[in-house]
N, C-alpha and C positions, 0 to 999 in steps of 0.2 A: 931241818925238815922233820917235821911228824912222820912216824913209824905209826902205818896201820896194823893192829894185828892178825893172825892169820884167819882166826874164828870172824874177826869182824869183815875181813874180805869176803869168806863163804858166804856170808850169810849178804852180803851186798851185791853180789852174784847170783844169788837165789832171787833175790828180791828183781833185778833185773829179766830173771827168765823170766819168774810167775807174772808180771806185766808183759811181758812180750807174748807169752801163750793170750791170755787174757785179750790184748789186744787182737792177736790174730784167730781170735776166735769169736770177737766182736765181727772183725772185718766179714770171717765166714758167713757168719748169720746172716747179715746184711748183705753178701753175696746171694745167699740161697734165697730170701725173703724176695729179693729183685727178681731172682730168676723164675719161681714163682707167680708173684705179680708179670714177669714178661710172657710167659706160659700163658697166662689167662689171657691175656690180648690178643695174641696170637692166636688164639682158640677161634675169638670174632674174626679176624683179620684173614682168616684162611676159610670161614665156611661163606657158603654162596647159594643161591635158591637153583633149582633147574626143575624146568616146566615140561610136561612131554604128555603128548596126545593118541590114543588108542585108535583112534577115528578120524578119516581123512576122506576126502572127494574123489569122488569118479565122474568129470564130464564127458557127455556126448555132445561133440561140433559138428555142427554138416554145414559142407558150401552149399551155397543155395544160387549164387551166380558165381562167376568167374572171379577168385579175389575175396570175396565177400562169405562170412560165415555167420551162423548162428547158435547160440547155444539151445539143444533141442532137449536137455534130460541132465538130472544130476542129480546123484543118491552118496549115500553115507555107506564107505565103507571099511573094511579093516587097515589102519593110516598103512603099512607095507604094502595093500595092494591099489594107492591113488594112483591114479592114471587119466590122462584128457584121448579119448579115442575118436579121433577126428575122419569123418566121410566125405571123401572128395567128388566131385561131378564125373570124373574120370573112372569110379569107380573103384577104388581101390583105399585101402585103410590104413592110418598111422595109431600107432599109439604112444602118447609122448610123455615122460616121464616128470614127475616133477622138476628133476635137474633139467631135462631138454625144453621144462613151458618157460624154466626162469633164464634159459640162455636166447630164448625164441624173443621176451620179453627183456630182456638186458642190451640184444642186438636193434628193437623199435628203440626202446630209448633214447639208443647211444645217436640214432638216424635223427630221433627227435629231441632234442635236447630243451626245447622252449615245451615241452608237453603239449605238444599238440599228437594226438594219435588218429592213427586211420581206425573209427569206428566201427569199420566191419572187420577189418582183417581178422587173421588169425591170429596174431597177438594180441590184441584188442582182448579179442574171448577168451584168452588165458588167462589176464591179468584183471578183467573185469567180471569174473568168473570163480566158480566155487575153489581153481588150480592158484588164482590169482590172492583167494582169503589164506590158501594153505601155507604161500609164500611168505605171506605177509605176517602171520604168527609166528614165523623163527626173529626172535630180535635182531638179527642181522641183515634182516632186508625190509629195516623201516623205509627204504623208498618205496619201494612198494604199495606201501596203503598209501604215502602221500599222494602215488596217482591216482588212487582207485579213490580215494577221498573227491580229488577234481572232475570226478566223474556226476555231471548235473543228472544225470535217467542210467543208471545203474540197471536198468529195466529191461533198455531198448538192446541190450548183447542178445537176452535169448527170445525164443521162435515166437515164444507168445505167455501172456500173463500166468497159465497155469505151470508152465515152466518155470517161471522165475519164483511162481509161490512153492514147488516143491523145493527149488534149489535152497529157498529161506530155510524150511525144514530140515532140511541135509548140513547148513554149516551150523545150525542149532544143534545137531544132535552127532557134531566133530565138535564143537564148541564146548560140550557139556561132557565129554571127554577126560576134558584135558585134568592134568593132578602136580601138584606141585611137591615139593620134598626139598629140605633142608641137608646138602652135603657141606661135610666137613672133609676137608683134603690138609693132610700133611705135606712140609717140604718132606723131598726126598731125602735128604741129610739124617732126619730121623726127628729128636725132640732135640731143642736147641735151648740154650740159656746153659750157667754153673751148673756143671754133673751131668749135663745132658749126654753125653758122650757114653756110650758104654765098652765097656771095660771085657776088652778079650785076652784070650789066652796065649801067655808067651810061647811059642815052639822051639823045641830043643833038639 
């Protein structure tokens, strides 16, 4: 058997580490470069658009017979203070909130499921109605405009033509509002990928 000698083992032991550093500091790179590039994706991958309007409707409904309403007035005004404030024959006044026009409007549906609606009611006038566009612009209640879309005379809700031409001015001028803005949202974890983790202090 060959005697290696001591000098030539050192140095074939040397030669082993500097490739293993070497290597594992290939691998590093190529970890960091990935983690990196996974960063940047991530960056798309978490931001989202969000849409929000300064400007919202105020309808006036009055029954005009027993059951039956009209839309008699609607103006533009600060989107916190929308409200449908509805005149009964009995005399006495509601005013109904957005959440209470789209539960008034969720409960005709749910009655009507073929879309057929009672055209005077008071749901009818919320949902075909300046309370019914308000609805209809959160993307969460795309049903919404699909009824108001099957709505042949979008007209015949309120009292009379100069109503319905100011109500047109009023969801123009909620419409022309509205502002969009680009959020970027982190996980809560913090930055993720190699090294993302930061580095605390040990307690003694």
């Amino acid at each position: 058997m060959s005697q290696i000698r001591k000098g030539a083992f050192i140095r074939k032991v040397q030669d082993i580490g500097v490739g293993a550093a070497f290597a594992l500091s290939l691998l590093s790179g190529s970890a960091m470069m990935s983690s990196c590039s996974s960063n940047n994706d991530n960056e798309a991958d978490y931001s989202y658009e969000e849409t929000s309007y300064t400007k919202g409707i105020r309808s006036h409904i009055k029954e005009v017979a027993p059951g039956e309403f009209k839309i008699t007035d609607e103006e533009a005004v600060d989107a916190d203070k929308s409200v449908a404030i509805v005149s009964y024959l009995d005399g006495h006044t509601d005013s109904l909130s957005t959440a209470a026009s789209k539960a008034l409007i969720d409960k005709e549906i749910q009655n009507n499921s073929n879309q057929g609606y009672h055209s005077s009611g008071l749901s009818s006038m919320l949902l075909y109605g300046g309370m019914g566009y308000m609805l209809g612009r959160n993307s969460g209640n795309s049903y919404i405009n699909n009824y108001r879309a099957n709505n042949p005379a979008p007209g015949t809700a309120y009292a009379n033509t100069a109503a319905y031409s100011k109500s047109q001015g009023a969801v123009e001028s909620a419409q022309a509002s509205r502002s969009t803005r680009t959020v970027t949202s982190r996980p809560s974890g913090g930055r993720s990928g190699f090294f993302g983790r930061s580095a605390g202090r040990s307690g003694g």
